[in-house]
N, C-alpha and C positions, 0 to 999 in steps of 0.2 A: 979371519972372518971374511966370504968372500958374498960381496951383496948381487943376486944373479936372480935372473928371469925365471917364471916355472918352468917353460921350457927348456930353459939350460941346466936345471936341476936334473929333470925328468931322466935328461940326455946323458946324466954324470955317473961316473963310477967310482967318485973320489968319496968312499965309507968312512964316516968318521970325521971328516971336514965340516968345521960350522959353516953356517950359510944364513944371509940374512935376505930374505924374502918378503914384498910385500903386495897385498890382494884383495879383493873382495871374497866373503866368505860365498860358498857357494848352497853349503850345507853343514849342518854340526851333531852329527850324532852321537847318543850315549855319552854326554856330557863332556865326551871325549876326542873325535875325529870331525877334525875339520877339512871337508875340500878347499880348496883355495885355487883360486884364477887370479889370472893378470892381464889377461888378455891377449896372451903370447905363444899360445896353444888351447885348441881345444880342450885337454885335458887337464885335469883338477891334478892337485898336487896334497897326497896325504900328508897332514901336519895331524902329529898324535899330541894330547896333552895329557898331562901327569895332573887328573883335576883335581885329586885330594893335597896336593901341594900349590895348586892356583887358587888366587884372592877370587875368591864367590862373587863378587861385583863384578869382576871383569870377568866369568863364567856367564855371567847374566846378559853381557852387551856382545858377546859371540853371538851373533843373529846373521840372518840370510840376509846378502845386500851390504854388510856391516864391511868396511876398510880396516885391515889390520895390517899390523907388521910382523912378522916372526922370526926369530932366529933360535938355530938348532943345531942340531948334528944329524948330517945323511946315514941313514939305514935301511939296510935289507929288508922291505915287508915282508910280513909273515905271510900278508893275505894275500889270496889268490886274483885280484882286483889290480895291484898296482905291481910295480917292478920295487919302487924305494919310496920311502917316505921320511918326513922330517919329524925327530923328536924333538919337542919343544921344550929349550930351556928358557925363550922371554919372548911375550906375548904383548904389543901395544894395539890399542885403538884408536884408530886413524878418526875414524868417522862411524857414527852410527847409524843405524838403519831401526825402526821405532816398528815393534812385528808387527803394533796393529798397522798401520799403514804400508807395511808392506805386502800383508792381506787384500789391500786392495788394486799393489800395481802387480805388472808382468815377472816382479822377482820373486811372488811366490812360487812352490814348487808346482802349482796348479799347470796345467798344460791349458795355450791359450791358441784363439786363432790367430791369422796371420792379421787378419783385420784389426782384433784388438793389441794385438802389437804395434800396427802403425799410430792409432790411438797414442801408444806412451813412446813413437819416435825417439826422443830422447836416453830411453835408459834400455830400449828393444836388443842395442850391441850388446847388453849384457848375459844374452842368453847365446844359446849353445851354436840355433841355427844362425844367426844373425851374427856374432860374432866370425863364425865361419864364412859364412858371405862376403862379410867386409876385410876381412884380412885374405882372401881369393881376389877382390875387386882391388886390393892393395897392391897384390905381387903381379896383377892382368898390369897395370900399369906401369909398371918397373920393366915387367916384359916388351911393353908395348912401344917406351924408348929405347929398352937397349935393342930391340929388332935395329930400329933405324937407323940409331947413332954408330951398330957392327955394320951397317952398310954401307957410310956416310951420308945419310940423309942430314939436312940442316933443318932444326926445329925453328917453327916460325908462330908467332903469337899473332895472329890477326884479330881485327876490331871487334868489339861486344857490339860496341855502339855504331851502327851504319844505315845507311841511307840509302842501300840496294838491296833488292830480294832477289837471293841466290835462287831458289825456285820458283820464283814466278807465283805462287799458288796467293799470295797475299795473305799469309796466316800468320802475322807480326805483331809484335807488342812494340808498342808506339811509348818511346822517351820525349817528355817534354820535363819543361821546369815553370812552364805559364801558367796563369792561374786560371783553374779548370772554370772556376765559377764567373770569372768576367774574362774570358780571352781576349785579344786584341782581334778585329775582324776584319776583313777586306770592305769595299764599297758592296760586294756581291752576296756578304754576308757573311764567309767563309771565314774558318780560322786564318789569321796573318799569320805563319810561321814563318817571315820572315823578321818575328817580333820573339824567335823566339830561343835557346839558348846557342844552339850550331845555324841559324838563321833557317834553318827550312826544317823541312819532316825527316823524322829520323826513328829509327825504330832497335830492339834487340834483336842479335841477327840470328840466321836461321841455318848460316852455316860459312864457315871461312871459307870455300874453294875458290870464289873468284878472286880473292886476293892472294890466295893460294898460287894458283895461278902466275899473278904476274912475278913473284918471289921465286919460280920454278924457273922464268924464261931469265934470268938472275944468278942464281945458286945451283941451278942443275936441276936437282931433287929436295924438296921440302915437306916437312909433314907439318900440319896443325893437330895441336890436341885438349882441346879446351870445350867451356860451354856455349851452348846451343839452344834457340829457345820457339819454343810455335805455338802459337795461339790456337790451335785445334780443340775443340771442344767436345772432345772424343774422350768418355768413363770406360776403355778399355785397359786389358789385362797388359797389352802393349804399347800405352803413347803415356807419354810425360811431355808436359809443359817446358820442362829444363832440363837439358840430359848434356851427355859429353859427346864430340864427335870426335874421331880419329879419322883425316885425311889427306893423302899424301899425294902429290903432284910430280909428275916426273915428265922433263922436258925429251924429246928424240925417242918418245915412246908411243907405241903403238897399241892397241886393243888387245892384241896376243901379250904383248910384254907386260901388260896393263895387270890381266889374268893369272900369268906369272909369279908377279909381284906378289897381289892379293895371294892368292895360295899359298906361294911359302911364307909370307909374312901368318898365317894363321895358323898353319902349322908350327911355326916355331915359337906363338904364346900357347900355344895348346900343350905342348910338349913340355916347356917350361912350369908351366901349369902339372901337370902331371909327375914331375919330379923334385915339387919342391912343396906342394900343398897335400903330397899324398894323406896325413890324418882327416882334416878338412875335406877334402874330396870323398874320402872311406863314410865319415856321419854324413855328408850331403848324397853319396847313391843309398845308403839306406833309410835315411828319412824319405827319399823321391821312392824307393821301393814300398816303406811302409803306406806313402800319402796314395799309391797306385791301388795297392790293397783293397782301400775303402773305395774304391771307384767302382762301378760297373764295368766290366771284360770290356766291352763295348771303348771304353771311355779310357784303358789302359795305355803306357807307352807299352810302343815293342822293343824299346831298349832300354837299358836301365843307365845309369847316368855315366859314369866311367865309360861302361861299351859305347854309347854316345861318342866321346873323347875320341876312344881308339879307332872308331866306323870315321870319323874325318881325318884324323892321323894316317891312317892308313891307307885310307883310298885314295884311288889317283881322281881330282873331283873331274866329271865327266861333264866335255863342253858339247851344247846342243843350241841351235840354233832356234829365236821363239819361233820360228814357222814348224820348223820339226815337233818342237814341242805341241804346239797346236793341234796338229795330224795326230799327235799321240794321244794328248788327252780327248778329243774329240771320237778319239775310235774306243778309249776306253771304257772298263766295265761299269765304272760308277758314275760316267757321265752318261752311256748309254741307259741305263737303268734311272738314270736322275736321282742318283745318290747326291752328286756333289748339291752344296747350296745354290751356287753360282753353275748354272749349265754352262759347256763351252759350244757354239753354235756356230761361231765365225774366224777366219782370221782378225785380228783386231781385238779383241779383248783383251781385259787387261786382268789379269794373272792373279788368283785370292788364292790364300795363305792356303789352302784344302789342294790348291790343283798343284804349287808346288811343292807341298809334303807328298804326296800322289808320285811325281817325279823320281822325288830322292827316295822315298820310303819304298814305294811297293815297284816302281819298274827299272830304275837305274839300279838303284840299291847303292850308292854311292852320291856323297856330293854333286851337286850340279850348277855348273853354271851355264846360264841362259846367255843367250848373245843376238844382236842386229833384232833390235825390238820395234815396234811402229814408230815413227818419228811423232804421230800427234799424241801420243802418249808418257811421251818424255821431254825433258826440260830442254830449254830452248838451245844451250850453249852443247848438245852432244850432234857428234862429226854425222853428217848426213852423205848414207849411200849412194854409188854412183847409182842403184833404183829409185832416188828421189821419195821414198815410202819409208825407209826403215833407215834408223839409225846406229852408231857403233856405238850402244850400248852395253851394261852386262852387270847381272844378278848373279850371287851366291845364294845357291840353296843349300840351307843346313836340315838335318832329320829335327821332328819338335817343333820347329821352328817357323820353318820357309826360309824368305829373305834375309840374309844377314847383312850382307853385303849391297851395296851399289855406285855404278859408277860406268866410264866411259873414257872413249877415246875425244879429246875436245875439238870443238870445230876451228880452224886455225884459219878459214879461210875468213878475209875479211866481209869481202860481199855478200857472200851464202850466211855469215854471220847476222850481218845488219839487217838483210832479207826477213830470218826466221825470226828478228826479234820484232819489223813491224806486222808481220802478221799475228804474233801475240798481242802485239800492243805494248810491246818496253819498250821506253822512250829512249834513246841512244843519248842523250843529254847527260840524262843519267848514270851510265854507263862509259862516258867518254872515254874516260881511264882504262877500262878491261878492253874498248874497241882498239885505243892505242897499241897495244901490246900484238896485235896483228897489222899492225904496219912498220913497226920497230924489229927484223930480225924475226916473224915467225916462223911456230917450224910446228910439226905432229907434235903431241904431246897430250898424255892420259892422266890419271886419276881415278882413287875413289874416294868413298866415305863408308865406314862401320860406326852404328851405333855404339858407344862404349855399352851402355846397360846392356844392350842388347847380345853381348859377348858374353858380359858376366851373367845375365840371365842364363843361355846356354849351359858357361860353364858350369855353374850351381846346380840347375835344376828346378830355378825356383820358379812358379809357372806366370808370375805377375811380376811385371817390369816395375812396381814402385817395393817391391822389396830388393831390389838391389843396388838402391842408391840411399844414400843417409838420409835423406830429407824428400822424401817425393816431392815434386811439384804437379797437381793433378787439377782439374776446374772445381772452382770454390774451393777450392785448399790451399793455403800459405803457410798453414800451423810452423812454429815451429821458426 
């Protein structure tokens, strides 16, 4: 008896071999055929039963939802449906699942939205699309280190909890442990957080790269891959509260190397991706075909989700600098007509998700990355040109999408440093530590950051960024 996965069943040619398997029912037809999942493939694994020789009570608790166990003998299906299926010589129940309450979550066989799915968060992996998501969002991560660790990047775990805002925008969630209702106050009225657990203000961070950073001028090359968290109060299809970032720091590197980097590193989870999820991938481009269907023409992708995959696989991503870019969008046909939302009018503006789909979709027709963007439009720590205007910045554009990517060449110099931070107004106090690290040994050195969701989004198809994480974190939402 050999105890295996449905998917290592699926995969088996060993006829005649028992096999003891165990799963959630998926479905149970003609008293007789049950699909069964484990969650270890998309697809259901026939187990036939013999019902006029099974006990009626356990016939009765074979329900959808329902945890069984089965063991059998592998055989050739007759039906045109499956390759093999299991005949059942013993039948346990694990757990049950009560029909009428199964009537009213997402395991019945009703087709629900994506909405009320998030609704039942909890039991959503059990379905067909979400299951597929999460086991794609499983193996983008396994990808995502073994990129680094084939290159010798050293993986680095920097702070949740910190006391600098990497971008500057101030959109942090504030750690305390003081008590909200009687704080300790200054003479001036002010909260005392020097009363308080790290002695001063401290918040969840919003992104490892400054610590990134000094670990790189260190260890060479470093990547962080962990959560991330922004207070933005933004109910769109693209922002989350809590997400993951991926990024990676690399000392003696430059803007080109930078660019590089990013590119083959996406390439090669895409690829991976591509050759190891292909069933999952197969139900995600025709669910995104079926969900396009119901759209208005208007409102259609012009790829379909694999072609997606292979239009970045394949193309070499084309770099354009944002001045070029500007001159292009600004001469084109949707801005001249005032199709787009956002006119483009000037140099200086700052780039919405319509102008660089526009880019990658209808004029490059390939990948794009944007480079030496305005200086007052990006975060304080990117290398400033010898034009004093524009910085060594740079965006990935993906088709679907826009931005996936961002990141830069860092500013290493010490003074030009301190400069751009009092003109924002970041207090170098604060900061002392990342100031040090340009007087110890600096040298050039890049980076970026990729949204995790924002990858597996992509890769799925799925068009709203809190279905691709197990737990959204979204305003007024904790559920869960």
């Amino acid at each position: 008896m050999i105890k295996a996965k449905v998917a290592e069943i699926l995969d088996s040619n060993q006829f005649l071999q028992e096999f003891e398997v165990n799963g959630w029912v998926r479905s149970f037809r003609s008293n007789r055929f049950i699909a069964l999942n484990d969650g270890s493939t998309i697809n259901n694994l026939q187990c036939v039963i013999d019902f006029e020789n099974t006990d009626e009570d356990i016939l009765k608790r074979i329900r959808v939802g329902a945890a069984v166990g089965i063991k059998g003998s592998l055989k050739e299906s007759a039906g045109s449906q499956q390759r093999v299926e299991i005949e059942v010589k013993e039948i346990k129940i694990h757990g049950d699942a009560n029909p009428e309450e199964v009537k009213l979550t997402i395991l019945s066989p009703k087709r629900h939205s994506l909405e009320k799915l998030r609704e039942q968060a909890h039991l959503r992996v059990r379905t067909n699309t979400f299951g597929a998501v999460m086991r794609l969002r499983s193996k983008l991560a396994f990808a995502v280190h073994s990129y680094f660790q084939q290159n010798n990047f050293h993986y680095v775990n920097t702070p949740i909890i910190t006391g600098s805002d990497a971008e500057g925008a101030g959109e942090m969630f504030k750690v305390t442990n003081l008590d909200l209702k009687n704080p300790p106050k200054n003479e001036d009225g002010s909260i005392d957080y020097k009363k308080d657990f790290f002695g001063k203000e401290t918040n969840l961070t919003v992104s490892g790269q400054l610590e990134g950073e000094t670990f790189a001028m260190g260890l060479g090359q470093i990547y962080t891959f962990g959560p991330t968290f922004r207070a933005e109060n933004s109910n769109t299809s693209r922002h989350l509260a809590e997400f993951w970032m991926i990024e990676p720091e690399v000392a003696f590197c430059d803007l080109d190397g930078n660019m590089d980097l990013a590119e083959d590193f996406i390439k090669y989870v895409l690829k991976y991706i591509l050759e190891n999820c292909k069933d999952d991938l197969e139900f995600l481009d025709q669910r995104l075909a079926n969900e396009d269907k119901a759209k208005p023409k208007a409102e259609r992708s012009d790829m379909g989700l694999l072609e997606k995959l292979h239009f970045v696989l394949e193309n070499n991503f084309k770099r354009v600098s944002y001045t070029e870019a500007i001159e292009i969008l600004k001469d084109c046909k949707p801005n001249k007509k005032k199709k787009f939302q956002y006119l483009i009018e000037e140099w200086g503006a700052d780039l919405q998700s319509e102008h660089e789909r526009y880019l990658v979709e209808k004029h490059f027709k390939s990948p794009v990355i944007l480079f030496d963007y305005p200086a007052n439009i990006k975060a304080f720590y990117m290398r400033l040109n010898e034009d004093g205007k524009t910085v060594r910045a740079m965006d990935i554009l993906f088709p679907g999408i826009g931005e996936i990517v961002g990141g830069s060449q860092r500013e290493e110099r010490l003074e030009v440093l301190k400069d751009k931070m009092q003109v924002l107004g970041i207090d170098e106090k604060e900061l002392w530590w990342y100031l040090d690290t340009r007087k110890f040994g600096t040298c050039v050195h890049s980076g970026f950051g990729l949204g995790f969701e924002r990858l597996v989004q992509f890769t799925t198809g799925m068009s709203n960024i809190r279905d691709v994480i197990p737990f959204p974190r979204t305003p007024q939402n904790a559920e869960f």
